[in-house]
C-alpha positions as CSV (number, residue, x, y, z in Angstrom):
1,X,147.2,54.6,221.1
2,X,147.8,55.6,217.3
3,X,144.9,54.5,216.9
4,X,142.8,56.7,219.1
5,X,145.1,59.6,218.3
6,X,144.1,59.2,214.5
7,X,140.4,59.3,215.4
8,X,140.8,62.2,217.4
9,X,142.7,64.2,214.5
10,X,140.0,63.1,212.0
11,X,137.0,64.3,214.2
12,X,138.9,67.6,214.4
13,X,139.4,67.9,210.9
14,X,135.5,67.4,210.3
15,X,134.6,69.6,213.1
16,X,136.6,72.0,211.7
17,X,135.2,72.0,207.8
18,X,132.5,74.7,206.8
19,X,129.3,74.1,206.9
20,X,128.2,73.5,203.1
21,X,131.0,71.1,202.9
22,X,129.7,68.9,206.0
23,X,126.3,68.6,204.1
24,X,127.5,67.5,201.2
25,X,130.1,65.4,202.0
26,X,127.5,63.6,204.6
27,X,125.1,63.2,201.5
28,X,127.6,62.4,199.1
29,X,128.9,59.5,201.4
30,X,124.8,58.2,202.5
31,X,124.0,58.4,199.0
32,X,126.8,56.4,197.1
33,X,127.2,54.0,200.0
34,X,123.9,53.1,199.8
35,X,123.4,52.5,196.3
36,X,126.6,50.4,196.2
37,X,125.1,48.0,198.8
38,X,121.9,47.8,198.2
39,X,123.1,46.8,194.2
40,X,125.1,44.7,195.5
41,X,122.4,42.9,197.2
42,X,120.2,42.8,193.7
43,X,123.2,42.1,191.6
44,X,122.0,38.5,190.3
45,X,118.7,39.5,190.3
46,X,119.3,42.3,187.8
47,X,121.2,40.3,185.0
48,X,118.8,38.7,182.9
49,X,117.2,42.0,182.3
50,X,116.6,44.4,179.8
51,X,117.9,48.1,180.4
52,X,114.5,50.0,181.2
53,X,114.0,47.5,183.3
54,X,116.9,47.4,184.8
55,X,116.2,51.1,185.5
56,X,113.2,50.6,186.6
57,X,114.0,48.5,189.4
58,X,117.4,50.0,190.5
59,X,118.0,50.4,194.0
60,X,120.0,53.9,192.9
61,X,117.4,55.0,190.7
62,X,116.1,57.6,193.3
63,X,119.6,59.0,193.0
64,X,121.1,58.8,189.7
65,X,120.2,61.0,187.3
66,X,119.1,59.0,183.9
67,X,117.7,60.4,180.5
68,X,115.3,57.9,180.7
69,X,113.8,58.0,184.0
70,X,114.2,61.8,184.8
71,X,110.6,63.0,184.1
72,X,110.0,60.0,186.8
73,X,112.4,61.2,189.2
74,X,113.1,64.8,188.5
75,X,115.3,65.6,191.8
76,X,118.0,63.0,190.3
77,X,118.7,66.0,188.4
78,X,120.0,67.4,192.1
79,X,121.2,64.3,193.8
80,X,122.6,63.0,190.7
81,X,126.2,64.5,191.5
82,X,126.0,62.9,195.1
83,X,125.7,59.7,193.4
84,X,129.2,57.5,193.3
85,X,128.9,53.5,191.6
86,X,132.1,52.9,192.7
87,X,134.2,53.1,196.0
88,X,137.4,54.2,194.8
89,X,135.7,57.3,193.2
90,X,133.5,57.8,196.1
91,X,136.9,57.6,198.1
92,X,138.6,60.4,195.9
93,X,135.1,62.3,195.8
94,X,135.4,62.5,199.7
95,X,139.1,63.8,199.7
96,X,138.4,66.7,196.6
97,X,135.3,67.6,198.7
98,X,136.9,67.7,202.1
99,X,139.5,69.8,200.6
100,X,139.3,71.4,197.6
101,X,135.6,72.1,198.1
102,X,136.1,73.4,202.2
103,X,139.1,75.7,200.7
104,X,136.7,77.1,198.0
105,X,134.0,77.5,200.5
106,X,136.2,79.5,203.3
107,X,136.8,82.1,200.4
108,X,133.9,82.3,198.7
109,X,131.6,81.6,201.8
110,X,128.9,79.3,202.6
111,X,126.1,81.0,200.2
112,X,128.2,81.7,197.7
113,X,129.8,78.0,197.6
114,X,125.8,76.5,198.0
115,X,125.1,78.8,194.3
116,X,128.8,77.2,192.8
117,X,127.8,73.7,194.0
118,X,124.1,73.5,192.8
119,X,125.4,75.3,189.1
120,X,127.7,72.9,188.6
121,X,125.8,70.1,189.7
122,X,122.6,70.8,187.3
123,X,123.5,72.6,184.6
124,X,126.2,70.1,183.5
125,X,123.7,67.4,184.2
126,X,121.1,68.8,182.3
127,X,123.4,69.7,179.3
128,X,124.7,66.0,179.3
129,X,121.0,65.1,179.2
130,X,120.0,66.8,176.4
131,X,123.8,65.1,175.0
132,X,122.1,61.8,175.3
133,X,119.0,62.1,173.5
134,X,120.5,63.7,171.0
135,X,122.8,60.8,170.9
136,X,119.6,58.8,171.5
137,X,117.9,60.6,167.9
138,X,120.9,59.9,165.8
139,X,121.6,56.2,167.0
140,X,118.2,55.3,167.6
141,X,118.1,52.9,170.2
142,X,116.0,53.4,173.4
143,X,119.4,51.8,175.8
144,X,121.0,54.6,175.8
145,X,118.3,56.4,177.9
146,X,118.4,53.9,180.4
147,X,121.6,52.6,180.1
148,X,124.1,55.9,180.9
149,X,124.0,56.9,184.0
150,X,124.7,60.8,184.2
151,X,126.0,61.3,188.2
152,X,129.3,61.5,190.5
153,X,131.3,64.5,191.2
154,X,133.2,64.4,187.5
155,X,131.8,68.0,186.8
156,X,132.1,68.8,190.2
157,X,135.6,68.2,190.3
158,X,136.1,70.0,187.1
159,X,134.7,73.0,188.2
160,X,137.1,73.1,191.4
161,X,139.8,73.0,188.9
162,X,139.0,76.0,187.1
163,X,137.9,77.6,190.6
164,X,141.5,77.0,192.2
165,X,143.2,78.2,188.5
166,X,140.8,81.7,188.9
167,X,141.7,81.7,193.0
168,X,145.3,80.5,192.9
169,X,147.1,79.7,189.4
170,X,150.5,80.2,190.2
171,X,150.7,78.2,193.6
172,X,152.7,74.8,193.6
173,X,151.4,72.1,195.3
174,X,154.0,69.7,196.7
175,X,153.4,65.9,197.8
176,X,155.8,63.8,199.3
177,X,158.1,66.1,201.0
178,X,158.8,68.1,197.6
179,X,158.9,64.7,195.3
180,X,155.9,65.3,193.0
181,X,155.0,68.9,192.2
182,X,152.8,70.8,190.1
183,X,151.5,74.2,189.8
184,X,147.8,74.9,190.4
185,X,147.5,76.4,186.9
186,X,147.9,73.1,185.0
187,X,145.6,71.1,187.0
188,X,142.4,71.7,185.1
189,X,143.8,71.0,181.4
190,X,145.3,67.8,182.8
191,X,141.8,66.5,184.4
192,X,140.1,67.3,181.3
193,X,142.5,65.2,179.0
194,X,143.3,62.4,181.2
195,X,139.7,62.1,183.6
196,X,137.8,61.5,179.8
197,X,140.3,58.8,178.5
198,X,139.9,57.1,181.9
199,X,136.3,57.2,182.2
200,X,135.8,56.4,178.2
201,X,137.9,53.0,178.8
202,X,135.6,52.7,181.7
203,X,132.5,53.1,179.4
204,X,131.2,55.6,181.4
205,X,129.6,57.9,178.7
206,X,127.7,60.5,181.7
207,X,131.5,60.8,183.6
208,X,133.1,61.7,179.7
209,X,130.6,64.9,179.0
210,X,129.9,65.9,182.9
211,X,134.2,66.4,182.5
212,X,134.1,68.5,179.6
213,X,130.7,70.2,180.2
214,X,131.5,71.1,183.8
215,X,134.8,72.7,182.6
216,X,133.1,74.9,179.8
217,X,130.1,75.7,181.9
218,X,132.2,76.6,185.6
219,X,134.4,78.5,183.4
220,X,131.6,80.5,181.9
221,X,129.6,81.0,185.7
222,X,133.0,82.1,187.5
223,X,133.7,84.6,184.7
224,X,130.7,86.7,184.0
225,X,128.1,85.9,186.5
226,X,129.6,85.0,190.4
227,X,129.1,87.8,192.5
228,X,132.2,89.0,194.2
229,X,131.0,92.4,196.4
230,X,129.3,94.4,194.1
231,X,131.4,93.3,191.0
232,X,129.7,90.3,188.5
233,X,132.0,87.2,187.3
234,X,135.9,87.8,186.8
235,X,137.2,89.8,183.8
236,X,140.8,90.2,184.5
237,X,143.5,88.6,181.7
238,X,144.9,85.9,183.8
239,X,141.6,84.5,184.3
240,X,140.6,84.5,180.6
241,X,139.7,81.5,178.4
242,X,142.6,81.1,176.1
243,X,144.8,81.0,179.5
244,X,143.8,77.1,180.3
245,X,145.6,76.0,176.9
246,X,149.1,75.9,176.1
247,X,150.6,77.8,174.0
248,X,151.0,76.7,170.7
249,X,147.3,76.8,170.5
250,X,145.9,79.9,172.0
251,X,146.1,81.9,168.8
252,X,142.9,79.5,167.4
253,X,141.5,78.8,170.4
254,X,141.7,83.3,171.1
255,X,139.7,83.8,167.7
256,X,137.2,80.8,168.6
257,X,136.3,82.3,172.2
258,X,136.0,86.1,170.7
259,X,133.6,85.0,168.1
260,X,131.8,83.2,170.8
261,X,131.9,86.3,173.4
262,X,131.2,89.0,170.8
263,X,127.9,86.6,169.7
264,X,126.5,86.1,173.2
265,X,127.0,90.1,174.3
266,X,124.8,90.6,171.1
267,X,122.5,88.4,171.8
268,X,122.5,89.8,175.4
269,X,123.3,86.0,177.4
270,X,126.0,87.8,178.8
271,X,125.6,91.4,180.3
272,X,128.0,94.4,179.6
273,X,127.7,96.9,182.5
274,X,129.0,100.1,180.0
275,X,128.1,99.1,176.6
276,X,129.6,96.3,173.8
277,X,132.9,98.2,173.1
278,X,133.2,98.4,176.9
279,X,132.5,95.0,177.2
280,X,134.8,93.8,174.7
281,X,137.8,95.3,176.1
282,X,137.2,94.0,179.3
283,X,136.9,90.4,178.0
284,X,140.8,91.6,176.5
285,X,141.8,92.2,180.2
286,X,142.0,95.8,179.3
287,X,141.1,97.3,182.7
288,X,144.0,97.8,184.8
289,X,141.9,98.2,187.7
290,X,139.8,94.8,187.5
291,X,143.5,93.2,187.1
292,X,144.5,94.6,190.3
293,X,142.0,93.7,192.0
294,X,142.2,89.9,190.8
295,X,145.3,89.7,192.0
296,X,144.6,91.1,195.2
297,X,142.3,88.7,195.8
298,X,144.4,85.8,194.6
299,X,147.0,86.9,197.0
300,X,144.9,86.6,199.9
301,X,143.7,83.2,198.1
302,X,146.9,81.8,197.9
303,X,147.9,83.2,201.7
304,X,144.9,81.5,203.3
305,X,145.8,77.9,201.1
306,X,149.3,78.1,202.4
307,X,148.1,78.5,206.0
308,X,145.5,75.9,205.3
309,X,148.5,73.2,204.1
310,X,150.3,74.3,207.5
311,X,147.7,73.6,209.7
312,X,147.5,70.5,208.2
313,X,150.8,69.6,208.1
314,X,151.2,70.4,212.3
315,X,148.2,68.0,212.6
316,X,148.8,65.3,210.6
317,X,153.0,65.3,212.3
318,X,151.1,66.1,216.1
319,X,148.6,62.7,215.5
320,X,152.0,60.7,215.0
């Protein structure tokens, strides 16, 4: 009987999640499973053999984005990020997707979560490419190409960090009836400290930059170039760079991102609607009225997460 009532509160939790979130959580799972068995299957066979070949005969290779086989199989560059080697990070890829991703998608909806998804899918990869052959011109050896695998949901999940900390910083998740908590608006410079330190004593040299590129790069789409209604990116204070960093080292990290901002309005990367000086303050959060409407929108943000834990909370206690 508990075990029919659990099946029946998981199919309603899947019926009910958007419908971007459905696709790629159904691709994310097909993919990653089938590349884990099917290597699985050719693990002995693949031993004795040199890295381009063992990329060349890969069971994932039509999935996994690699520096040295993309020009072969260009769409890895897409199905790269729904690409998981391992089932304990294909495990935790389902849950951020199924959660993080359908809260996301509910506010942002399903276009505008389909644009998120495939920017911070293939940008980061193809920044992390051009990483690796850099890499690759310095070091000199061809195994690096082959070798590094540049795929899984590390930029991904990045990116939902700094997309909760824009939509909700100041909520407080709770786990375990109150006995871990944390607020929303730490999340992102956790993940970035810890998730590279994990993945380096992994070895996993894509994961390390599709961590820190994802961060930089989601940072930079949600604040000058998301459409919200007729409005372009996010400008208000609380969503600017120097407030992911603590303290002690926003003055440096203030002066770095100005220099940085001021350069790319002058060389026109990123668009001022009234003009530089305009454009300047409203990187400074000067604009009382973009502010309030930031904050407007977090509220509702915030209201709709809260009803979102509820609902989950009455199913989860109704299926026991």
């Amino acid at each position: 009987m508990f075990y029919i009532d659990t099946m029946r509160a998981l199919l309603g939790f899947v019926r009910g999640l958007p419908v971007a979130t459905k696709l790629i959580t159904f691709l994310y799972a097909v993919f990653s499973v089938t590349t884990i068995v099917q290597r699985r299957r050719l693990q002995e066979d693949l031993i004795d053999r040199e890295a381009a070949g063992v990329a060349g005969v890969d069971p994932g290779r039509f999935f996994v984005l690699r520096p040295g086989t993309v020009a072969r199989y260009p769409w890895t560059l897409v199905t790269g990020a729904l690409v998981e080697s391992n089932i304990v990070f294909l495990v935790c890829g389902i849950v951020a997707l199924c959660s993080v991703g359908s809260f996301l998608e509910r506010q942002w909806g399903t276009r505008g979560y389909a644009i998120f998804m495939l920017v911070v899918s293939i940008v980061p990869a193809v920044t992390s490419i051009v990483a690796i052959v850099i890499l690759y011109a310095v070091r000199g050896s061809a195994d690096i190409l082959y070798t590094t695998q540049v795929c899984g949901l590390a930029a991904v999940v990045s990116a939902y960090t700094v997309g909760l900390k824009q939509l909700v910083p100041d909520y407080t998740v709770k786990l375990f009836r109150g006995t871990l908590s944390f607020r929303v608006n730490d999340v992102s410079g956790v993940y970035t400290l810890v998730a590279p330190i994990m993945f380096t004593l992994l070895g996993d040299v894509g994961s390390v930059l599709l961590v820190n590129i994802g961060f930089v790069e989601s940072f930079i789409y949600l604040r000058f170039y998301k459409r919200s209604g007729s409005t372009r990116g996010d400008r208000s204070e609380a969503f600017a760079f120097v407030t992911f960093f603590p303290e002690f080292v926003r003055p440096v990290v203030s002066r770095l991102s100005a220099f940085v901002y001021n350069v790319a309005v002058r060389l026109r990367v990123v668009t001022a609607d009234e003009g530089y000086v305009q454009a300047v303050d409203l990187e400074e959060g000067n604009l009382e009225h973009v502010d309030a409407d930031a904050d407007r929108r977090r509220a509702l943000a915030a209201k709709a997460l809260e009803q979102r834990l509820e609902e989950s909370a009455e199913n989860i206690g109704a299926s026991n």
